[in-house]
Predicted model as a PDB file, atoms N, CA, C, CB and O in Angstrom, pLDDT in the B-factor column:
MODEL        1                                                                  
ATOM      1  N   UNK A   1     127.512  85.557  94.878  1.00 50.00           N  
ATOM      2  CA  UNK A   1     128.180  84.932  93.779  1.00 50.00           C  
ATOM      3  C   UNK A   1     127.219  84.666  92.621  1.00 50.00           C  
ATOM      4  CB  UNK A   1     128.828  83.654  94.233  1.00 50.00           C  
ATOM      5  O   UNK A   1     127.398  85.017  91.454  1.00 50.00           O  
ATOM      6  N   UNK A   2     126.456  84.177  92.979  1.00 54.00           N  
ATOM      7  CA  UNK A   2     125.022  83.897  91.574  1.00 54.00           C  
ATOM      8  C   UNK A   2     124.504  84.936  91.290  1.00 54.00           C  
ATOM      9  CB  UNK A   2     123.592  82.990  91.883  1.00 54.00           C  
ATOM     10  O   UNK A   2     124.248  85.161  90.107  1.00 54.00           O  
ATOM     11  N   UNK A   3     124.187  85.904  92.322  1.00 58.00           N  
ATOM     12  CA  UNK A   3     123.436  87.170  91.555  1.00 58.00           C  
ATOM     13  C   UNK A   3     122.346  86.830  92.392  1.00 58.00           C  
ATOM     14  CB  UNK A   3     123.132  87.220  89.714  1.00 58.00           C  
ATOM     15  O   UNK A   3     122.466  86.119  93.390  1.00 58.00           O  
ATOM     16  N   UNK A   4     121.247  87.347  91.982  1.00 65.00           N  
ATOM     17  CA  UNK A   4     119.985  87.102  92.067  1.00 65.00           C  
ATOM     18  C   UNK A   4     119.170  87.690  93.927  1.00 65.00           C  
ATOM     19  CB  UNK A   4     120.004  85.317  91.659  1.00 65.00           C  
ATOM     20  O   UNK A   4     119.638  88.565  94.655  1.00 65.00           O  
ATOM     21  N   UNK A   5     118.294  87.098  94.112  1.00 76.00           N  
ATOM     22  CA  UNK A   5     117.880  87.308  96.068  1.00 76.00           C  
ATOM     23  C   UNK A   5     118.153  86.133  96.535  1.00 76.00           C  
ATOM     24  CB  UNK A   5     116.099  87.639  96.677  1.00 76.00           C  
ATOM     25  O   UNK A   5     118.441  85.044  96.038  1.00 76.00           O  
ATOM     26  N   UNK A   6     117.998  86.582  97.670  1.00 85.00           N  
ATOM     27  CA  UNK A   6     118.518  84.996  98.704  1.00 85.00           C  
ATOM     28  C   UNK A   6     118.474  86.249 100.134  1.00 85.00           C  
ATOM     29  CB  UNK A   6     120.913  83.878  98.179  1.00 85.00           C  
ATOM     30  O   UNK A   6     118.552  87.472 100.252  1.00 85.00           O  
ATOM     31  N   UNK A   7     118.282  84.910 101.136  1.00 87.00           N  
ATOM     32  CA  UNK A   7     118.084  85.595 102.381  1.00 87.00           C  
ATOM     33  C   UNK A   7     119.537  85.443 103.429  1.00 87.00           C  
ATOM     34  CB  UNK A   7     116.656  84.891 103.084  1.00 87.00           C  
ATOM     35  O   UNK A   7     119.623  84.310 103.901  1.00 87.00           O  
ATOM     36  N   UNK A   8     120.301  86.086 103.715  1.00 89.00           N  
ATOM     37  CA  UNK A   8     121.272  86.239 104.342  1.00 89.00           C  
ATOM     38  C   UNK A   8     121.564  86.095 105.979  1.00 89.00           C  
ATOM     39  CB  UNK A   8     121.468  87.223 103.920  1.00 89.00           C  
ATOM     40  O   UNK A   8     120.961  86.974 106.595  1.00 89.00           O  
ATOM     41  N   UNK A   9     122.252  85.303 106.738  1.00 88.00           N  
ATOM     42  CA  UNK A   9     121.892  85.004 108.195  1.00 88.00           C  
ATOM     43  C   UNK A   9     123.471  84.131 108.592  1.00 88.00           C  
ATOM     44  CB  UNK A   9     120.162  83.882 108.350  1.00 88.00           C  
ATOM     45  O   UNK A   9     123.899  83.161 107.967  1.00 88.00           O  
ATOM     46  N   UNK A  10     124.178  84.835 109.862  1.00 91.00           N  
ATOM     47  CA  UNK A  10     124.930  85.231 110.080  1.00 91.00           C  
ATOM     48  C   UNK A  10     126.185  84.551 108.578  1.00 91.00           C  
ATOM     49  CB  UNK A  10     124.938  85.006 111.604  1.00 91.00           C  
ATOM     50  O   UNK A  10     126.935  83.576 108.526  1.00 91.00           O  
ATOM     51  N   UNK A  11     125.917  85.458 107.767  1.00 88.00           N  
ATOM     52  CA  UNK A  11     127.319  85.516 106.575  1.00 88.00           C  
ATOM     53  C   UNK A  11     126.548  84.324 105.510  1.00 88.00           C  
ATOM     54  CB  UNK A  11     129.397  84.788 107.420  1.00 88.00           C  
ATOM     55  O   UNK A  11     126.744  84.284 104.296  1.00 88.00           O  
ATOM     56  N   UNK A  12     125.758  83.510 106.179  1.00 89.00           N  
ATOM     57  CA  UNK A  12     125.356  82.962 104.948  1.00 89.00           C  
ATOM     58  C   UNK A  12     124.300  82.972 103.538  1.00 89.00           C  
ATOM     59  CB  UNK A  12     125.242  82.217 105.349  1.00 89.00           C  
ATOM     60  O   UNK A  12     123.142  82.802 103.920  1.00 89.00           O  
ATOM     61  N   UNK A  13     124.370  83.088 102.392  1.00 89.00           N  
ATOM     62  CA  UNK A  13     123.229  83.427 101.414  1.00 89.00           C  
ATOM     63  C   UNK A  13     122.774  82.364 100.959  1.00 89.00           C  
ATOM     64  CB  UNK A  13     123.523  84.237 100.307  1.00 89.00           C  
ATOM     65  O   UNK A  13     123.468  81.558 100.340  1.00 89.00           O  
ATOM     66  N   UNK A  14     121.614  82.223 101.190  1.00 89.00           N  
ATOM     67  CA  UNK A  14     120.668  81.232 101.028  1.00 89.00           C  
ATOM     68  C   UNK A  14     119.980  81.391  99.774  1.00 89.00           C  
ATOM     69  CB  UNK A  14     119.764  81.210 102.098  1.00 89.00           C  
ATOM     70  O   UNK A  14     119.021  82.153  99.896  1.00 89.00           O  
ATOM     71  N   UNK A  15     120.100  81.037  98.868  1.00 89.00           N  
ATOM     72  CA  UNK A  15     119.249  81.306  97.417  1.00 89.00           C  
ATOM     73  C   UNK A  15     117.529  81.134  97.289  1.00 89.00           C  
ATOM     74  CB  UNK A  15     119.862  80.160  96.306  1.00 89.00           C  
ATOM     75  O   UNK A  15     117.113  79.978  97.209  1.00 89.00           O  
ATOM     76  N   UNK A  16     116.831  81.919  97.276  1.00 90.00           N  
ATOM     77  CA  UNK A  16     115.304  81.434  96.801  1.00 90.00           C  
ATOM     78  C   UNK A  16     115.356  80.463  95.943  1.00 90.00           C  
ATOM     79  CB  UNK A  16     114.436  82.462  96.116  1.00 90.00           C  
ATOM     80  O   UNK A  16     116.360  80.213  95.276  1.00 90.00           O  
ATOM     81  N   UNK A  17     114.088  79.720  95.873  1.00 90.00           N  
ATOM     82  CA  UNK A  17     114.046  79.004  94.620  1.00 90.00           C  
ATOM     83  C   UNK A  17     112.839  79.362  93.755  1.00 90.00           C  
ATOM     84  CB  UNK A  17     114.053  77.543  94.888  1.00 90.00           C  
ATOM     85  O   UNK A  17     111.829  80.060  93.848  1.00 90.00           O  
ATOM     86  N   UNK A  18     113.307  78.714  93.046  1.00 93.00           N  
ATOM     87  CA  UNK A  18     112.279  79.066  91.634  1.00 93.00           C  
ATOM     88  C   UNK A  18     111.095  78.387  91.520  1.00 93.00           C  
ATOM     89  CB  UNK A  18     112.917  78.728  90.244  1.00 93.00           C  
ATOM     90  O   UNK A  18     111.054  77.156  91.541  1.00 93.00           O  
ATOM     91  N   UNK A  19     110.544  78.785  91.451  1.00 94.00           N  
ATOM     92  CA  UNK A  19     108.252  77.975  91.003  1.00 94.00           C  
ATOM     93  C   UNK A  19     108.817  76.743  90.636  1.00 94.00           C  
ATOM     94  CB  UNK A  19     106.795  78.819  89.034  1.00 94.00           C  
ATOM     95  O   UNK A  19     108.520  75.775  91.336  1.00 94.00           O  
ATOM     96  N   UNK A  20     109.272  76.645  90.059  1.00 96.00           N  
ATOM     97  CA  UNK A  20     108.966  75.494  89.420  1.00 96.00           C  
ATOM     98  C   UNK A  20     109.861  74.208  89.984  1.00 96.00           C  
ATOM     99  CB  UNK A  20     109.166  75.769  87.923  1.00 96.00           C  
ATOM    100  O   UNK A  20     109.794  73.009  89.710  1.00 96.00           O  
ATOM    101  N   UNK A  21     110.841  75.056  91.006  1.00 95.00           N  
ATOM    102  CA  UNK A  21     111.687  73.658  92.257  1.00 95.00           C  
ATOM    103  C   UNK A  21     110.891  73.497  93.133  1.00 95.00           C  
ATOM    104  CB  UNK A  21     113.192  73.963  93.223  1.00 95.00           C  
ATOM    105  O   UNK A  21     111.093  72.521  93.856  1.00 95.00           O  
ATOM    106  N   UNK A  22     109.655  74.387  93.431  1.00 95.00           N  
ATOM    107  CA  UNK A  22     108.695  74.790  94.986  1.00 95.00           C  
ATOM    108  C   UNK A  22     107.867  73.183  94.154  1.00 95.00           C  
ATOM    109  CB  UNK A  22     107.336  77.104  95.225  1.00 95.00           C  
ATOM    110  O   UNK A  22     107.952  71.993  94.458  1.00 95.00           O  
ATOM    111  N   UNK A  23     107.050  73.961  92.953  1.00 97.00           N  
ATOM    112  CA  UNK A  23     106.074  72.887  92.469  1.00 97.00           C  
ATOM    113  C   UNK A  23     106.625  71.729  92.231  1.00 97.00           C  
ATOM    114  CB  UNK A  23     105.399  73.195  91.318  1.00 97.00           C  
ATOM    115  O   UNK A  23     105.865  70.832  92.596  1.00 97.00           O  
ATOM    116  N   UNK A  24     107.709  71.291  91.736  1.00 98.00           N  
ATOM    117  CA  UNK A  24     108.408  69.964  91.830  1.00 98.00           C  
ATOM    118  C   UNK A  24     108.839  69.370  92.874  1.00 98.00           C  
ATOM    119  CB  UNK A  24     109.348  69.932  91.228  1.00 98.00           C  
ATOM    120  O   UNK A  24     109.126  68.176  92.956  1.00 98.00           O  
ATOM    121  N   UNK A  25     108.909  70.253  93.791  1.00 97.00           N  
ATOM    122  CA  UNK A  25     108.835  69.488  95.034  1.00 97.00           C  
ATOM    123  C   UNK A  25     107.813  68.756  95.973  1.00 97.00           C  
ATOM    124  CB  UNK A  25     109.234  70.149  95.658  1.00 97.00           C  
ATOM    125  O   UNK A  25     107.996  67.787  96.709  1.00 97.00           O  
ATOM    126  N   UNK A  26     106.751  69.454  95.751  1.00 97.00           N  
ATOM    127  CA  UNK A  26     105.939  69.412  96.258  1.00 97.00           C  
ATOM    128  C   UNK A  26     105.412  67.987  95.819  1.00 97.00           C  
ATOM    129  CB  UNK A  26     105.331  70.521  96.122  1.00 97.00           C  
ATOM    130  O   UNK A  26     105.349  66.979  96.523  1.00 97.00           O  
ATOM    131  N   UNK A  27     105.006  68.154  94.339  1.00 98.00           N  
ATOM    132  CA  UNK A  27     105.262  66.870  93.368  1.00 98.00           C  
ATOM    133  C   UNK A  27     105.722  65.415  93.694  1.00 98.00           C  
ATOM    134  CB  UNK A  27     106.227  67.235  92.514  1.00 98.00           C  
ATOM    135  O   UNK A  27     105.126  64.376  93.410  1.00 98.00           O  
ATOM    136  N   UNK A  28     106.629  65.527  94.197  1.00 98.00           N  
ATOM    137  CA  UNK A  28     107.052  64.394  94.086  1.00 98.00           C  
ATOM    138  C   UNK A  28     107.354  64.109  95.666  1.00 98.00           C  
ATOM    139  CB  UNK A  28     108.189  64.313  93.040  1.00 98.00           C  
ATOM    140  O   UNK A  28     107.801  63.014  96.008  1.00 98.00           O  
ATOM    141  N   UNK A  29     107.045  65.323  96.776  1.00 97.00           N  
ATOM    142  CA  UNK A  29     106.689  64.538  98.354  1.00 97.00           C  
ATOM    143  C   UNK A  29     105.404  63.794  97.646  1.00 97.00           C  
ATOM    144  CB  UNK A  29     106.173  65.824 100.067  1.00 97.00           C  
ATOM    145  O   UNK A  29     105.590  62.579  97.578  1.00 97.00           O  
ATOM    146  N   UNK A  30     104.250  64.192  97.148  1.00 98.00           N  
ATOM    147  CA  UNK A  30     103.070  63.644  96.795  1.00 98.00           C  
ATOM    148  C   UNK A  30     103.260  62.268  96.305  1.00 98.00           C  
ATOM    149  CB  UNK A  30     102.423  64.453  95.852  1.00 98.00           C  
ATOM    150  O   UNK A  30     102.597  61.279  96.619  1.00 98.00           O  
ATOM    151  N   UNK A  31     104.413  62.350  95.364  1.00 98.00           N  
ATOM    152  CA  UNK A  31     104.081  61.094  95.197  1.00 98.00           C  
ATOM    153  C   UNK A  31     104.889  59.743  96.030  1.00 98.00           C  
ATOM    154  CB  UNK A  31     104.197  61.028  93.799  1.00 98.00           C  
ATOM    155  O   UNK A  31     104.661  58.542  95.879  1.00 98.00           O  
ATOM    156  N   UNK A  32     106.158  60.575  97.179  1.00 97.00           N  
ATOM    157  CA  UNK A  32     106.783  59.971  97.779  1.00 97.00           C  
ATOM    158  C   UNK A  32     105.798  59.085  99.116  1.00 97.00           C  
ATOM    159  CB  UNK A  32     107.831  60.938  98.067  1.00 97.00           C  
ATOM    160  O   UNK A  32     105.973  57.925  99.489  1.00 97.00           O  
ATOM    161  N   UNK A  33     104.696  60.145  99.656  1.00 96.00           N  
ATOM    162  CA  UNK A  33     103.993  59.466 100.467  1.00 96.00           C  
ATOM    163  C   UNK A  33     102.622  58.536  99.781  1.00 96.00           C  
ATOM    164  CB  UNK A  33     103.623  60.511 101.460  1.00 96.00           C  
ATOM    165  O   UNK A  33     101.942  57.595 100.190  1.00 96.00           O  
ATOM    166  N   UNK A  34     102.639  59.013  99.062  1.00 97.00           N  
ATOM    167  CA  UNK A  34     101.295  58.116  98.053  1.00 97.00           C  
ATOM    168  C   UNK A  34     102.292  56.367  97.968  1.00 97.00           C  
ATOM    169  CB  UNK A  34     100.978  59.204  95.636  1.00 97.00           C  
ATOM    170  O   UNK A  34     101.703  55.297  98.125  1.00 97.00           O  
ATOM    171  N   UNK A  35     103.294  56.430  97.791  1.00 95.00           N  
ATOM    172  CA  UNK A  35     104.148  55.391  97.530  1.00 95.00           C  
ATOM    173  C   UNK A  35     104.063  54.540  99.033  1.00 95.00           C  
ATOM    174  CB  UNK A  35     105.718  55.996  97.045  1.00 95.00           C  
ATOM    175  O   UNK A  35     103.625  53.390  99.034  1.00 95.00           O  
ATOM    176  N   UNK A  36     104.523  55.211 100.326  1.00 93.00           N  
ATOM    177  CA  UNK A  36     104.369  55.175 101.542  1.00 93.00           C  
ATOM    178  C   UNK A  36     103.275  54.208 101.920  1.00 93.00           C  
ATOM    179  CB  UNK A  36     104.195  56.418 101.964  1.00 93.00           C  
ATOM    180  O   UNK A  36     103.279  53.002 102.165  1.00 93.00           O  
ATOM    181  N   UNK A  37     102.463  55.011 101.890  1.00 93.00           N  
ATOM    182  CA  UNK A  37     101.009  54.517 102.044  1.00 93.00           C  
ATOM    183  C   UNK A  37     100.663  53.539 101.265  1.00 93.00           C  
ATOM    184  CB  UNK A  37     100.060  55.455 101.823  1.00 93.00           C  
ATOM    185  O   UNK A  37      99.740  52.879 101.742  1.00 93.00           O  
ATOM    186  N   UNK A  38     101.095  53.130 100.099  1.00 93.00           N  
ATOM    187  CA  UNK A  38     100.775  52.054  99.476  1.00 93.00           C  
ATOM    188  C   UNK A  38     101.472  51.012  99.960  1.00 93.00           C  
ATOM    189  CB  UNK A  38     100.897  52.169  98.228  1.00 93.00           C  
ATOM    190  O   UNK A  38     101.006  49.896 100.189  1.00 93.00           O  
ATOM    191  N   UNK A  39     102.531  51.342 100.112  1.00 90.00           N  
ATOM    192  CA  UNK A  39     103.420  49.881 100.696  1.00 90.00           C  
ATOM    193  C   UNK A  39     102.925  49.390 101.778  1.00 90.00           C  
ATOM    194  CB  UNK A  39     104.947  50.045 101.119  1.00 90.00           C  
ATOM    195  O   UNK A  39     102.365  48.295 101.825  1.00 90.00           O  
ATOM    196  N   UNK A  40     103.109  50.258 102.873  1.00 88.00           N  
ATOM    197  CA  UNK A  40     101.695  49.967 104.595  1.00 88.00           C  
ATOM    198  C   UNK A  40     100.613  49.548 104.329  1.00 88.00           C  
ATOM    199  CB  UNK A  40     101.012  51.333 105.555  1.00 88.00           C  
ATOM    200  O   UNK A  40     100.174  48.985 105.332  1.00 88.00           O  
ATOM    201  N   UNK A  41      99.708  49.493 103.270  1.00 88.00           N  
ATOM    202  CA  UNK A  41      98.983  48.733 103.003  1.00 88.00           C  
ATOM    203  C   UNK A  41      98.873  47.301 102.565  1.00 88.00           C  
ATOM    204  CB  UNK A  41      98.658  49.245 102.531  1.00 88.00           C  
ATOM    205  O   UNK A  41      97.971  46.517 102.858  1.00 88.00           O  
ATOM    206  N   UNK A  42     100.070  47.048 101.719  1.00 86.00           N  
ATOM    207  CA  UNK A  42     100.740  45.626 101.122  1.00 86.00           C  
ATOM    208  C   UNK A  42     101.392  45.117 102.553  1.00 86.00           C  
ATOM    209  CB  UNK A  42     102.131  45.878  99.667  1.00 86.00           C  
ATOM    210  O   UNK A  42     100.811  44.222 103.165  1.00 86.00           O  
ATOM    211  N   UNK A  43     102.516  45.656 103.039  1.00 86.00           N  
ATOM    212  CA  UNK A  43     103.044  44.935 103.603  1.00 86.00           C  
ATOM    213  C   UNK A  43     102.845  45.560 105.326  1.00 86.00           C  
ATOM    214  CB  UNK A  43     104.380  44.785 102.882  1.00 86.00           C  
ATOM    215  O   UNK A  43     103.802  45.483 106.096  1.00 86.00           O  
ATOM    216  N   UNK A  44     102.052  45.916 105.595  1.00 83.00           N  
ATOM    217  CA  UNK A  44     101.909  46.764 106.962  1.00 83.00           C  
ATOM    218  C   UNK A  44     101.728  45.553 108.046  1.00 83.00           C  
ATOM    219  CB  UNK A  44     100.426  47.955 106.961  1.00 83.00           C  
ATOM    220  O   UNK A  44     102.408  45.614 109.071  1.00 83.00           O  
ATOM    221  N   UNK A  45     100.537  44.089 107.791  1.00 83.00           N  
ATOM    222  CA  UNK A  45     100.632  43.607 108.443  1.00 83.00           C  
ATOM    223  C   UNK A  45     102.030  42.587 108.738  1.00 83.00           C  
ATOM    224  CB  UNK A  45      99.626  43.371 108.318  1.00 83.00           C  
ATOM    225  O   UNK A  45     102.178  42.032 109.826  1.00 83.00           O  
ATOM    226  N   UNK A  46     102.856  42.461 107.787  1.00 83.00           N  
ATOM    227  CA  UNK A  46     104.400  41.875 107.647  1.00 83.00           C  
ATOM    228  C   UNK A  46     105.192  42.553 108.749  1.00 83.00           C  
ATOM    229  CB  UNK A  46     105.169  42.231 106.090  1.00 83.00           C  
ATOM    230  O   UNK A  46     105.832  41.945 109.607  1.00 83.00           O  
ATOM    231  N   UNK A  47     105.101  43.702 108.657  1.00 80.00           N  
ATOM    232  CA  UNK A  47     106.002  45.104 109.183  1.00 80.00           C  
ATOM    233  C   UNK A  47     105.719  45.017 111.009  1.00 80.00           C  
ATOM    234  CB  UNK A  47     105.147  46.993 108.309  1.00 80.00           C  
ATOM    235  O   UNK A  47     106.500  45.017 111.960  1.00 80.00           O  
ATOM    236  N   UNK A  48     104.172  44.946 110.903  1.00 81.00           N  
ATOM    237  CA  UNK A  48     103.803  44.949 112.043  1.00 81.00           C  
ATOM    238  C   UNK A  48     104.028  43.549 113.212  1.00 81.00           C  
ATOM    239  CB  UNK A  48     102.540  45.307 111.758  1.00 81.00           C  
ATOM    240  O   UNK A  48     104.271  43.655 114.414  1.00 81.00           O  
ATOM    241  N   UNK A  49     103.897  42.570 112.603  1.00 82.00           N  
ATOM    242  CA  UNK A  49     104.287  41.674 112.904  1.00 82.00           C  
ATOM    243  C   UNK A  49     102.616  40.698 113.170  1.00 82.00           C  
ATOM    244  CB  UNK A  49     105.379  42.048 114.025  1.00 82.00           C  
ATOM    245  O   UNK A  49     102.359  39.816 113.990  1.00 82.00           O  
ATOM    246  N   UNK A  50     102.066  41.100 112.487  1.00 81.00           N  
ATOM    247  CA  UNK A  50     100.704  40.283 112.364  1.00 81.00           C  
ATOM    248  C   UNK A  50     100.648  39.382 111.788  1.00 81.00           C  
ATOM    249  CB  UNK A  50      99.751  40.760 111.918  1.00 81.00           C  
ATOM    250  O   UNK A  50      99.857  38.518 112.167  1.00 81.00           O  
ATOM    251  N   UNK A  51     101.348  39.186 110.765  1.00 81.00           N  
ATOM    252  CA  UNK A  51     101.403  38.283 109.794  1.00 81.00           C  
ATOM    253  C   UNK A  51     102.665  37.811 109.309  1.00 81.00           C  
ATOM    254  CB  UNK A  51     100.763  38.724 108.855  1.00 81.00           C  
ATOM    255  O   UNK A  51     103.427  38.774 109.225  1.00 81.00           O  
ATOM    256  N   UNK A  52     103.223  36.729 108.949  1.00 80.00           N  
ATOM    257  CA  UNK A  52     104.818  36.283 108.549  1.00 80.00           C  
ATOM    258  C   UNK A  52     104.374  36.455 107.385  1.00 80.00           C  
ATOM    259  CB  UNK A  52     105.621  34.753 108.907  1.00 80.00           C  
ATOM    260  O   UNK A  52     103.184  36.458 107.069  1.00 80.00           O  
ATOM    261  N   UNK A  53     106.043  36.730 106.110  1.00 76.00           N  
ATOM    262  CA  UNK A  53     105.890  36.742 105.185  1.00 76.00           C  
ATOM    263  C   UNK A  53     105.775  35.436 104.481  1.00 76.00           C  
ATOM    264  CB  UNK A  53     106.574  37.457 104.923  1.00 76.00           C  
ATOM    265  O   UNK A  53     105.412  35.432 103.305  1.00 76.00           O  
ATOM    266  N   UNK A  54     106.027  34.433 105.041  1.00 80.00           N  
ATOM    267  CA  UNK A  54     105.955  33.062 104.200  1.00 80.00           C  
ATOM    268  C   UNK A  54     104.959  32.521 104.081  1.00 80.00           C  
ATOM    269  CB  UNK A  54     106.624  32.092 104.559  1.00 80.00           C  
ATOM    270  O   UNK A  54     104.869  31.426 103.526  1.00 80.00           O  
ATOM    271  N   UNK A  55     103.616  33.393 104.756  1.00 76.00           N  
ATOM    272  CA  UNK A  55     102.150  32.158 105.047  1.00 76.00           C  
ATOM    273  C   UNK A  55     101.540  32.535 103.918  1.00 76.00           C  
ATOM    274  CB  UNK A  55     100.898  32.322 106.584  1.00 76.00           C  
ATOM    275  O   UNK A  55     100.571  31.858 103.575  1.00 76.00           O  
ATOM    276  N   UNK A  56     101.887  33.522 103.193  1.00 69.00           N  
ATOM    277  CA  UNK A  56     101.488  33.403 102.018  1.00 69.00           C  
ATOM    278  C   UNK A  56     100.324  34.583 101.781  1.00 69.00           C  
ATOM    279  CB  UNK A  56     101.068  31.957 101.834  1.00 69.00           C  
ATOM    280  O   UNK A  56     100.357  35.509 102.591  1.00 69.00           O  
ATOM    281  N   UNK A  57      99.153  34.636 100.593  1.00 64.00           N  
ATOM    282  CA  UNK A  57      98.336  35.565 100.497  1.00 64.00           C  
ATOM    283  C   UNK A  57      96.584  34.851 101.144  1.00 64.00           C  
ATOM    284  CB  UNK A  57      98.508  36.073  98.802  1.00 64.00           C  
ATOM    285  O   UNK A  57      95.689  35.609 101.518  1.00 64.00           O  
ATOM    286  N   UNK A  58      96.489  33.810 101.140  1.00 62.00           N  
ATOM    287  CA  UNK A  58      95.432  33.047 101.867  1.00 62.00           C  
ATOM    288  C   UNK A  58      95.012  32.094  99.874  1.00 62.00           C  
ATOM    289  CB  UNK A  58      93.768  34.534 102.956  1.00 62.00           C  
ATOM    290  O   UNK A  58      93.840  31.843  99.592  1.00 62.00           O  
ATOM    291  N   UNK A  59      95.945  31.818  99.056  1.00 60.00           N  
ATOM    292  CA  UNK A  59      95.411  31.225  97.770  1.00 60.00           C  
ATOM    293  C   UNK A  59      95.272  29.827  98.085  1.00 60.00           C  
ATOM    294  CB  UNK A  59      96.340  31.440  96.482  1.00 60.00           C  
ATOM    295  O   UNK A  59      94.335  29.113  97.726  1.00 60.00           O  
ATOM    296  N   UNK A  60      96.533  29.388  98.969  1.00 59.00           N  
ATOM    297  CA  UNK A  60      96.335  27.420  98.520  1.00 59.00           C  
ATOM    298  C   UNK A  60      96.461  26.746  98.122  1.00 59.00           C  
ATOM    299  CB  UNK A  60      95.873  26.745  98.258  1.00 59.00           C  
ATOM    300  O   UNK A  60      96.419  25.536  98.346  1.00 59.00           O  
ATOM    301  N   UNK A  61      96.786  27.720  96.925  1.00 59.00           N  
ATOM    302  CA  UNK A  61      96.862  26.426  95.742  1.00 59.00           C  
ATOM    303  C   UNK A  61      97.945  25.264  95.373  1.00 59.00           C  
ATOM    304  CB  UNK A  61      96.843  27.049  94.506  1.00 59.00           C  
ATOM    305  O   UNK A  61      97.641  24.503  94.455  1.00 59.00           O  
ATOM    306  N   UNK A  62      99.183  25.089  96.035  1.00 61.00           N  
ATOM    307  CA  UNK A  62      99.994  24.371  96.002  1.00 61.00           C  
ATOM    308  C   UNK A  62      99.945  22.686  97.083  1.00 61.00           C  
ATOM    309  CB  UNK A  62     100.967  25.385  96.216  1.00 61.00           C  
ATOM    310  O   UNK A  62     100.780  22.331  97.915  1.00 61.00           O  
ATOM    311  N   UNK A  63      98.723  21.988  96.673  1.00 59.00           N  
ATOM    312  CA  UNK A  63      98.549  20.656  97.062  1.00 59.00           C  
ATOM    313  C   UNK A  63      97.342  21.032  98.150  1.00 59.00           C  
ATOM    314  CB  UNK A  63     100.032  19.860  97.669  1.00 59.00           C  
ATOM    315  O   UNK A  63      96.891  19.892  98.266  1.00 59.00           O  
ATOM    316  N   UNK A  64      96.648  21.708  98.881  1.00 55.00           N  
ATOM    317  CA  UNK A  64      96.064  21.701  99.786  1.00 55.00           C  
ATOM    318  C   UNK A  64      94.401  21.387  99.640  1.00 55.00           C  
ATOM    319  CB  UNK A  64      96.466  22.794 100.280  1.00 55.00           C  
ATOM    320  O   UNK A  64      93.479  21.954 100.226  1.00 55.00           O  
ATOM    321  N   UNK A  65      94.356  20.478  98.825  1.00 58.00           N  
ATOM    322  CA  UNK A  65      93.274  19.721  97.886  1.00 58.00           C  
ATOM    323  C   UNK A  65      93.185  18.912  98.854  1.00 58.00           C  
ATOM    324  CB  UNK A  65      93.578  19.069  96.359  1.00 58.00           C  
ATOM    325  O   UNK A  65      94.056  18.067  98.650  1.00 58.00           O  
ATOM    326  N   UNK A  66      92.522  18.619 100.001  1.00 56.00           N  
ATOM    327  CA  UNK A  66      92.808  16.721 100.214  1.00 56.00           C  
ATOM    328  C   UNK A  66      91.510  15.994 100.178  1.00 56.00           C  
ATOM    329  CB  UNK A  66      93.543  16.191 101.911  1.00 56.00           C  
ATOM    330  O   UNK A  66      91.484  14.770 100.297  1.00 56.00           O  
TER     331      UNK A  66                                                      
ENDMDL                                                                          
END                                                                             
C-alpha cells in the first residue's frame, strides 16, 4: 500500500524505517535511561526501602537547635 521496501512474513509487510526514526530512536532510549538512572540515584534508597521518604535529606533545620 505505501510503496516503498518492507520485509514480508506470513502476509504481513513490515515497513523499514528511515535514518532518521533509527537515530531518533536511539536518541531518546538515551535519554530515557539517562533519566532512569538519575531517578535511582535520587530516590533509589526510598524505592529500596532504606530510607523513608519523610526523614528528610539529613538538613535539620526546622527547630533541631537545642
Amino acid at each position: 500500500m505505501g510503496g516503498g521496501g518492507g520485509i514480508t512474513y506470513k502476509g504481513v509487510t513490515v515497513q523499514t524505517p528511515k535514518t532518521w526514526h533509527t537515530v531518533a530512536g536511539k536518541g531518546l532510549c538515551g535519554v530515557m535511561w539517562f533519566w532512569i538512572l538519575y531517578r535511582a540515584k535520587q530516590d533509589g534508597p526510598v524505592v529500596m526501602g532504606w530510607r523513608h521518604p519523610w526523614d528528610g535529606h539529613g538538613d535539620h533545620g526546622h527547630g533541631d537547635h537545642h
